[in-house]
C-alpha positions in Angstrom: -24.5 159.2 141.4 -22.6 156.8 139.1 -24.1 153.2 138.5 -22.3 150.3 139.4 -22.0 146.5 138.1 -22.2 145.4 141.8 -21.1 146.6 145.3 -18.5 145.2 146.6 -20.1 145.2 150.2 -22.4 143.2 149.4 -20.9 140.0 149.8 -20.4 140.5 153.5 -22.7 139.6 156.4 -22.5 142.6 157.9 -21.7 145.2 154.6 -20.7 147.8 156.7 -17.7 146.3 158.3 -16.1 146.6 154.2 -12.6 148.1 154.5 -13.0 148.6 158.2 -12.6 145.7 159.8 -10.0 142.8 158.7 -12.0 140.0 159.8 -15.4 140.6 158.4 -17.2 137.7 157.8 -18.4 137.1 154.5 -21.1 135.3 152.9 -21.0 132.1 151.0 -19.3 132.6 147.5 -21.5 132.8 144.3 -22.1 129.5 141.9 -22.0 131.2 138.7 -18.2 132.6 137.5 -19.0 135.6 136.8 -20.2 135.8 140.0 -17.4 134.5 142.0 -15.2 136.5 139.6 -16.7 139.8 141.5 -17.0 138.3 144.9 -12.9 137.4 144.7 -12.0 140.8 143.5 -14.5 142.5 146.1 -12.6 140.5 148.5 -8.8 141.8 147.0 -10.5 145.3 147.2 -11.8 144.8 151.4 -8.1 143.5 151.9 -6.6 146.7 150.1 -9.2 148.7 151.7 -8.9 148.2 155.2 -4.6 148.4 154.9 -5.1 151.9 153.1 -7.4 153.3 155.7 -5.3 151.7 158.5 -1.9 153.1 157.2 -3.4 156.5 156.2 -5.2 156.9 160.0 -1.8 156.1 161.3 -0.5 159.0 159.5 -3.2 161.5 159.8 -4.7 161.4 156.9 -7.8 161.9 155.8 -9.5 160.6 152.6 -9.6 163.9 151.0 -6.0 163.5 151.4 -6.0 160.3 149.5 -8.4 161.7 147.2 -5.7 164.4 146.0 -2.7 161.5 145.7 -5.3 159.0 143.8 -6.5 161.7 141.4 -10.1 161.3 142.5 -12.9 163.1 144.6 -13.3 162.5 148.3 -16.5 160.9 147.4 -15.2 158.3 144.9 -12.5 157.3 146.9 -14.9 157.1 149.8 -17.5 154.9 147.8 -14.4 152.2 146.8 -12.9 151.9 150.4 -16.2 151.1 151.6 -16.8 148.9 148.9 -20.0 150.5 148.0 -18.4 150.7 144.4 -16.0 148.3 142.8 -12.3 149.6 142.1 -10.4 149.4 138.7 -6.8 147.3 138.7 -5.1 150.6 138.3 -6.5 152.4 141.3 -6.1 148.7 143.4 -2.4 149.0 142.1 -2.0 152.5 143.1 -3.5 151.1 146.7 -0.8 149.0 146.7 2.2 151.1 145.5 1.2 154.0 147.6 0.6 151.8 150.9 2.4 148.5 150.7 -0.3 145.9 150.3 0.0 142.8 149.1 -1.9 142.0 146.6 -2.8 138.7 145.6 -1.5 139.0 141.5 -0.8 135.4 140.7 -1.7 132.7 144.2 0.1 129.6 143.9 -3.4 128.7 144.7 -6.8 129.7 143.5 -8.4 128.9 146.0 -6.2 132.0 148.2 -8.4 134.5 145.7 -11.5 133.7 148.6 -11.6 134.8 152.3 -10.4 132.0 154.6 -13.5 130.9 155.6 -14.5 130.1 152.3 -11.7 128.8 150.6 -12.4 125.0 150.9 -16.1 125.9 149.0 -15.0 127.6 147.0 -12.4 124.5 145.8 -14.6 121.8 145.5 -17.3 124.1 143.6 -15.6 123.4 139.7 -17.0 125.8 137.0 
């Protein structure tokens, strides 16, 4: 099994709701940027995640069916909309392209890179 930086999940309160379930709640962001660098992009990844899966059920798929259009095994696919492992920018993009989310590219505000709940802390926290 490949090693990763971080899991995505883990920034959640309840790590199995990643991808699943729109309004997880998640935990407080990380001080350090690197950090919060990972817990924003786990966060654009969840978002992504949990339109893919929704749109694909809606059409029967199945994540071996996603597999085959993302050029990637059933397990690796699994592993990123679950947020056990961290997604590229390409594959997010392909998310997008293939299902029609919006991703967050450029926020007229920074602070929009953090889940709702977390977006005034993560404002008055300066690097």
């Amino acid at each position: 099994m490949a090693r990763y930086r971080y899991s995505p999940q883990q920034f959640l309160m309840i790590p199995t709701q990643f991808g699943r379930y729109d309004e997880a709640m998640w935990k407080a962001p990380p001080r350090s940027l690197p950090e919060r660098a990972m817990y924003s992009a786990a966060y654009q990844q969840h978002f992504a995640a949990c339109v893919v899966l929704r749109k694909a059920l809606a059409k029967g798929k199945l994540i071996a069916d996603l597999a085959e259009v993302f050029d990637t095994t059933p397990d690796t696919l699994r592993r990123k909309l679950h947020g056990e492992a961290p997604v590229r920018h390409d594959e997010l993009t392909a998310w997008a392209l293939a299902y029609g989310v919006d991703m967050l590219v450029a926020p007229a505000d920074p602070t929009e890179m953090f889940p709702p709940e977390n977006r005034q802390q993560s404002d008055d926290e300066t690097v």
